[in-house]
C-alpha positions in Angstrom: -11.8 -78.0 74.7 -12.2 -76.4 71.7 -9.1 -73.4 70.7 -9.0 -71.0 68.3 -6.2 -68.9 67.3 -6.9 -65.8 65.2 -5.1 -63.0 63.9 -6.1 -59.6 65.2 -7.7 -58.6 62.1 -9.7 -61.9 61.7 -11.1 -61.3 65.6 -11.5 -57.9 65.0 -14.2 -59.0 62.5 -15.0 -62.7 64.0 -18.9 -63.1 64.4 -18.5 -66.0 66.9 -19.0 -65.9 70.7 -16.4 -67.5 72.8 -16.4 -68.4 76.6 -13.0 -67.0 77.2 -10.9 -64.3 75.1 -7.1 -64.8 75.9 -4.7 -61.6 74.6 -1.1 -63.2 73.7 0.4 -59.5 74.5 -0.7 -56.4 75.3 1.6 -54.3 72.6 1.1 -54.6 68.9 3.3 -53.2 65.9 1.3 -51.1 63.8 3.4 -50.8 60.6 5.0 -47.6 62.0 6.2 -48.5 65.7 5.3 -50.9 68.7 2.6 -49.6 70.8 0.0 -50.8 73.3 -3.1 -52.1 72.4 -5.8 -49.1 72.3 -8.7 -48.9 74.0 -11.1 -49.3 70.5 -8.9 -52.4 69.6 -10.1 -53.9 73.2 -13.2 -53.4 73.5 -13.9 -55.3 70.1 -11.7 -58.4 70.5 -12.9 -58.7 73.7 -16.5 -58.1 73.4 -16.6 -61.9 71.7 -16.2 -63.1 75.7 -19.2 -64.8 77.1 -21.9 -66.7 74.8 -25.3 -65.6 74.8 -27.9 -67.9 76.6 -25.1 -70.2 77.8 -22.5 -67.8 80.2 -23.3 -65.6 82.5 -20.1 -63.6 82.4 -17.8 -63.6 79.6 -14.0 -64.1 80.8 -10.9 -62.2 79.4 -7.4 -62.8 79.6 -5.1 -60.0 79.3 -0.8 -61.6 78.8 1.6 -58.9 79.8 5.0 -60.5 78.5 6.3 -57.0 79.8 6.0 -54.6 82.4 2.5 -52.2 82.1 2.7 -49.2 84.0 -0.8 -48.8 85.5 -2.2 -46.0 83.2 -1.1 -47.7 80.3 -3.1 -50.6 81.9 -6.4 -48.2 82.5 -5.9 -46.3 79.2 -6.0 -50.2 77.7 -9.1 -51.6 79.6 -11.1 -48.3 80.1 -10.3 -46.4 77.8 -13.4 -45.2 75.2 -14.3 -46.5 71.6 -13.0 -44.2 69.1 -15.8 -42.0 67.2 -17.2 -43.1 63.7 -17.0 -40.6 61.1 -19.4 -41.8 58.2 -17.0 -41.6 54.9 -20.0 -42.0 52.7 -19.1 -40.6 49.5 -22.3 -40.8 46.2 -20.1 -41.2 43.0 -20.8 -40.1 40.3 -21.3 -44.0 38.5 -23.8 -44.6 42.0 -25.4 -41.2 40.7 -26.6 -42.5 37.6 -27.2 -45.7 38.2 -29.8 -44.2 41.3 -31.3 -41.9 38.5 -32.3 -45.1 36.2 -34.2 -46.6 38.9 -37.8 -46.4 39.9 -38.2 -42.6 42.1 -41.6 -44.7 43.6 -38.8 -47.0 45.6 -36.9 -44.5 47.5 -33.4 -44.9 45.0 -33.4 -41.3 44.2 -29.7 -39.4 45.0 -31.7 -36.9 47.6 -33.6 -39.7 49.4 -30.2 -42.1 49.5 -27.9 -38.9 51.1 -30.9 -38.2 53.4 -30.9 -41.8 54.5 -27.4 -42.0 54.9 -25.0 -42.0 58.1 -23.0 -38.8 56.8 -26.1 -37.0 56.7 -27.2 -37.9 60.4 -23.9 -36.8 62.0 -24.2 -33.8 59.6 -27.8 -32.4 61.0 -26.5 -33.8 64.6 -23.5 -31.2 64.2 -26.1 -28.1 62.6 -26.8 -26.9 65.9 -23.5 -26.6 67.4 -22.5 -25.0 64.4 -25.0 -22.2 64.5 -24.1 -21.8 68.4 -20.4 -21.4 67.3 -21.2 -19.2 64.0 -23.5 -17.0 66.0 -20.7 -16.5 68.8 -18.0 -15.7 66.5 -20.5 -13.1 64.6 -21.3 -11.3 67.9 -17.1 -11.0 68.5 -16.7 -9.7 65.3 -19.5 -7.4 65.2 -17.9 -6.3 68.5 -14.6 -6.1 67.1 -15.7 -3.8 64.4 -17.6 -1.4 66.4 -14.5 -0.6 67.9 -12.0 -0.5 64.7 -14.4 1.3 63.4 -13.1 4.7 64.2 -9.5 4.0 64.2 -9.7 2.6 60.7 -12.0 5.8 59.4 -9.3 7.5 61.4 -6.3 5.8 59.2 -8.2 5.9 55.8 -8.2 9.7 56.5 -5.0 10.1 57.4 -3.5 7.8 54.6 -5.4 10.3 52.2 -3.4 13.4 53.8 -0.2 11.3 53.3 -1.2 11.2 49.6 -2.0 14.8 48.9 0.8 15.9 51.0 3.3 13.5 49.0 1.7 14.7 45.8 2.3 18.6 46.8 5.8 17.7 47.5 6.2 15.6 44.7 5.2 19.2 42.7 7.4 21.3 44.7 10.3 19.4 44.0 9.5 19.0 40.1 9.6 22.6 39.9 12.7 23.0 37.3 14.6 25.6 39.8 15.0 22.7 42.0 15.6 19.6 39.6 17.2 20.7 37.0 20.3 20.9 39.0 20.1 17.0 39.5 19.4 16.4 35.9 23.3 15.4 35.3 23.6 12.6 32.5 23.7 9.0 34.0 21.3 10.5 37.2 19.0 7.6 37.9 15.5 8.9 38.4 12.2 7.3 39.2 9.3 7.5 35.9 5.9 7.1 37.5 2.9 7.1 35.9 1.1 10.3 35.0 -2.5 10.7 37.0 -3.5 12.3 33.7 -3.0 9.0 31.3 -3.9 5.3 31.2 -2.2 2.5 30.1 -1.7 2.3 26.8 -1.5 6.1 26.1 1.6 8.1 25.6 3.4 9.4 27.6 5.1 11.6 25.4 3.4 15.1 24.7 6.2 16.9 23.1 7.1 16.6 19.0 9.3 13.3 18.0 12.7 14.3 17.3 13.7 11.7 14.4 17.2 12.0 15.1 16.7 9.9 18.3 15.3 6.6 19.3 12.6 8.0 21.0 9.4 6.2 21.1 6.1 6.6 23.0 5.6 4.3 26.3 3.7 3.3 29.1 4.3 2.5 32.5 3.2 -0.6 34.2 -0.1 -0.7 36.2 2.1 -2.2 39.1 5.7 -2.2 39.3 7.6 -3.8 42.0 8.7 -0.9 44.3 4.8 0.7 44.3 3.4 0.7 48.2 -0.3 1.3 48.3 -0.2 1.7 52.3 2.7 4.5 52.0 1.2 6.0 48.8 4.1 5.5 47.3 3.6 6.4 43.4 4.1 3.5 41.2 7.0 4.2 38.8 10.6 2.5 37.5 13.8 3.3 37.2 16.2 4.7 34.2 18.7 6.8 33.2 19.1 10.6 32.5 20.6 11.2 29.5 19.5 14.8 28.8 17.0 17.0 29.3 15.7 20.5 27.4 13.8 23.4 27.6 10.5 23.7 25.3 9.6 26.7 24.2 5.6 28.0 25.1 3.8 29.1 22.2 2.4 32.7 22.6 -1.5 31.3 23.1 0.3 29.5 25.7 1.6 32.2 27.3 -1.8 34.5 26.7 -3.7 31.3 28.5 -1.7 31.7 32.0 -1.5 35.0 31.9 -5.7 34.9 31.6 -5.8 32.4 34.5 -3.7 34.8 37.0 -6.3 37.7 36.0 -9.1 35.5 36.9 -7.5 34.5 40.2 -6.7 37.5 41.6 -7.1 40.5 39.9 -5.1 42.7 42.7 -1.9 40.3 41.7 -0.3 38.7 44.8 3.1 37.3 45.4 1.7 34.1 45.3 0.1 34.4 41.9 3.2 35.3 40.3 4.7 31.8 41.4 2.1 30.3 40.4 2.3 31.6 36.6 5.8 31.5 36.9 5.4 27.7 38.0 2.9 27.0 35.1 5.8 28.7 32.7 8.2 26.6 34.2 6.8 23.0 33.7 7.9 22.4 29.7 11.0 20.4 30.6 11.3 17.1 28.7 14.1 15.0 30.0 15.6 11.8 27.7 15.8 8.8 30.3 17.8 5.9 28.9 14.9 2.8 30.1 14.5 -0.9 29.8 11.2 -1.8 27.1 9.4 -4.4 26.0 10.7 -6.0 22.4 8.7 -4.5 19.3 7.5 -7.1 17.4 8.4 -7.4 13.7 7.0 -5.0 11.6 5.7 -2.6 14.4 5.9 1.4 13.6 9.2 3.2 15.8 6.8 5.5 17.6 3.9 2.6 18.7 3.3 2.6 22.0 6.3 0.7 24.4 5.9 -0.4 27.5 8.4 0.1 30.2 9.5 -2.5 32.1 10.6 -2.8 36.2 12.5 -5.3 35.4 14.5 -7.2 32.9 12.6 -9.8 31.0 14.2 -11.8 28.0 14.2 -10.4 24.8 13.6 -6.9 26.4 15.3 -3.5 24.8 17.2 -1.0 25.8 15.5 2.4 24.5 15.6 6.1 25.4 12.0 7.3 26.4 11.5 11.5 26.5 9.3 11.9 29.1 7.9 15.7 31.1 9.6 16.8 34.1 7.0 16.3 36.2 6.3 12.6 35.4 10.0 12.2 37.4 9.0 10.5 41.0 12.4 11.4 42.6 15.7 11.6 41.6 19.1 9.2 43.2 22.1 10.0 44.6 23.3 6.6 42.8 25.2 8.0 39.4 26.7 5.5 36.3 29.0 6.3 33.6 27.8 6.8 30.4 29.3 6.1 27.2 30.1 9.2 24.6 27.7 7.4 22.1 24.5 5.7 22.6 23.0 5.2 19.6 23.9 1.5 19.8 21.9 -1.5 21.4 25.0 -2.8 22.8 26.0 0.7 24.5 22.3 1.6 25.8 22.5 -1.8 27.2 25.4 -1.7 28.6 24.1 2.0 31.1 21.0 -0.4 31.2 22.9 -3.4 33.4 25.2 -1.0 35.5 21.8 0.8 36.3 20.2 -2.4 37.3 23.7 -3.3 39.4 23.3 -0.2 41.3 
């Protein structure tokens, strides 16, 4: 009687038919953990049982050194081949050496993926695609028809929110209700004005020379902006004073004109209004954190403000108008006498970025 013995690897890929297939065990270690043979593994080593032409039934022999609970048993014998995914993959050195040969013999790269197993299971799975992409098109067109209205609905009222904030946001600007909070060390929030983009100043009023004071920008995007509230985007810093301008007589002349040609009876209201307009030339001095200036760069180029500190970053006071304030804290920090040092703007800088 001829015997052989073989490794499950080599009978996994043994091209030899055998009257009898004997299994020395039924559980395997698989680099990981000891587990029962699986069905796949089965039904090749044991498909070599019974030789073609010569047996009419092939025999297997299945040694359980162990207990098998029945399932384990049916999930062994019966259980189904695993699929075969094709894991054809054209290389880039295949793609070349495909393009050197002869199109008339059917080497090019299009005719090779077309012939290939990948490409089968590919078209195989085209139609249950569609079905699914289809079905999932319909639930969405479905879903939308119904968001529809509540997200016009939201868009609309998310706009209110805006204009409402933004009327408030006026209100409260309005110097006989700020400049009561305007106490040195306040912290307030510097937004950016609708009016400029980045990279102009934000500084309309004459450079006093006496002061660091240097035009600025702030950022696009700062971390405490909320596009779904409508929160304004803006940083933080610290009052250090704030003045009165003076308005020009043309000034003056100009909102006096614009009241006329509003109402020429002259409501209550108007007077607020020109009184509001006559009110707005505030500047406040906010003590901020900037970018560095790099060397040789004018003292009234543009700065950029940051929401954050970065390395290398300054300490500067910024004049900015009233109304370019975003909302003022109940958080206050103690200034020093004298700022006009780096070390002294830095140190209101770090106790505002504490609070």
């Amino acid at each position: 009687m001829q015997v052989l013995f073989a490794t499950e690897t080599f009978s996994t890929g043994l091209n030899m038919p055998a009257h009898t297939v004997v299994f020395a065990g039924v559980r395997k270690f698989d680099g990981d953990q000891f587990r029962n043979l699986s069905g796949a593994e089965y039904i090749q080593m044991s498909g070599r049982a019974g030789r073609r032409g010569l047996d009419d039934t092939g025999t297997v022999i299945l040694m359980c050194d162990s207990h098998l609970e029945p399932p384990d048993a049916k999930a062994i014998v019966k259980g189904s081949p695993e699929p075969l995914h094709s894991s054809f993959h054209l290389a880039y050195s295949s793609l070349l050496g495909t393009l050197r040969l002869d199109k008339a013999a059917g080497t090019t790269p299009e005719m090779l993926i077309r012939a290939s197993l990948k490409q089968f299971q590919a078209q195989v799975k085209l139609p249950a695609l569609k079905a699914q992409l289809e079905a999932v098109s319909e639930a969405a067109r479905a879903a939308s028809e119904d968001v529809d209205d509540n997200a016009r609905e939201l868009y609309h009222l998310l706009c209110d929110r805006v204009q409402l904030q933004a009327a408030m946001q006026a209100i409260e600007n309005l110097p006989r209700y700020s400049v009561p909070f305007l106490q040195p060390g306040r912290l307030v929030r510097i937004s950016q004005p609708q009016s400029l983009t980045p990279g102009d100043s934000a500084v309309s009023t004459p450079a006093r020379p006496e002061q660091d004071i240097a035009p600025f920008a702030v950022p696009e995007v700062p971390a405490d902006s909320d596009v779904v509230t409508g929160k304004p985007a803006a940083v933080w810093g610290v009052v250090v004073s704030f003045q009165r301008m003076p308005h020009s007589a043309k000034d003056k002349a100009i909102t006096a004109s614009q009241t006329l040609s509003k109402d020429p009876d002259g409501g209550p209201g108007l007077a607020e209004d020109a009184q509001s307009a006559l009110e707005a030339a505030y500047v406040v001095d906010v003590l901020a954190c900037v970018k560095p200036a790099a060397p040789g760069t004018p003292w009234n180029a543009r700065r950029d403000i940051l929401s954050h500190l970065e390395k290398d970053s300054e300490a500067l006071v910024v004049t900015v108008p009233l109304s370019q304030l975003a909302g003022f804290s109940t958080a206050r920090v103690m200034l020093a006498k004298s700022i006009q040092s780096q070390e002294d703007r830095w140190v209101a800088t770090l106790s505002h970025a504490g609070e």
